[in-house]
Steps between C-alpha positions, in 0.01 A plus 500: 500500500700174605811757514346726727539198696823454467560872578336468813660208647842664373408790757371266773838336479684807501634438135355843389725667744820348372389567152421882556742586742791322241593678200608220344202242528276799440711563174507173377085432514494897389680414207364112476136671492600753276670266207154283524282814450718601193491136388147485464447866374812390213268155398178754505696777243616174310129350449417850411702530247550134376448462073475881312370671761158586294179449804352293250808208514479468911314196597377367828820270668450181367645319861242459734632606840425278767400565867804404621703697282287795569513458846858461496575858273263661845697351778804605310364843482418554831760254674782706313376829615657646830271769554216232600736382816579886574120586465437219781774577697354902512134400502449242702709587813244724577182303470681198735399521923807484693295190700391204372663293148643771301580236267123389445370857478776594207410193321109605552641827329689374219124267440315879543694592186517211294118462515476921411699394212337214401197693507648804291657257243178314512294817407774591194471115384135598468487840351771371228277224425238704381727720263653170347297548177643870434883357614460241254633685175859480395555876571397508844684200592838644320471848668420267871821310445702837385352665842557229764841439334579873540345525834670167664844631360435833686404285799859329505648852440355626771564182747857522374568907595295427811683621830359407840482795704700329871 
């Protein structure tokens, strides 16, 4: 959520302009984006298939994560992604009076939809809570890690062949 943030003041500013309307900043947080999705979707594919591959040999990671590391892999996520800044810069336009502080009503906006995601990622947190005993077993957790490693690669493919439409 904290790089929805950053998003939004990048569009207040008028940063988001300069970074869709140039090909080359757009390309280098296109491709920037693109190499982290791959990144994590390559360390997913490799705890998948760390040891001999049988379900039975993949164990829960033995590092704790910490909040801080966990909320820096999210701000990553988002902060790298340049479709966030063009969604605000296509959204929000129209929800902004032409009177008034456009800046405090597209910050009010950018809040809107950090608290609908908190609310969605909030309800997921919850649901996935209650299926923690069934995602417990080796298998599941192999064939997770072999899915969101596949799917985040695809992700970075498809941020890397992305071509804004100007």
């Amino acid at each position: 959520m904290a790089a929805f943030f950053l998003h939004g003041a990048l569009s207040i500013l008028g940063l988001s302009v300069i970074l869709v309307k140039s090909a080359a900043a757009f390309a280098i947080v296109k491709y920037l984006g693109a190499a982290y999705l791959c990144w994590i979707g390559v360390k997913a594919l490799i705890a998948a298939f760390n040891g001999t591959g049988t379900a039975a040999r993949v164990t829960p990671a033995k590092r704790r994560r910490t909040l801080a590391r966990a909320f820096g892999e999210g701000f990553l996520t988002n902060a790298l992604n340049p479709k966030l800044s063009m969604f605000y810069l296509a959204a929000f336009p129209q929800f902004i009076t032409a009177g008034g502080t456009p800046a405090a009503s597209a910050f009010l906006l950018v809040a809107l939809h950090a608290a609908i995601a908190a609310l969605w990622f909030g309800m997921m947190v919850l649901l996935f809570t209650r299926l923690t005993a069934a995602a417990g077993s080796p298998g599941f957790q192999r064939w997770l890690k072999e899915i969101t490693g596949v799917v985040f690669i695809g992700f970075g493919l498809k941020l890397a062949s992305f071509r804004p439409s100007v």
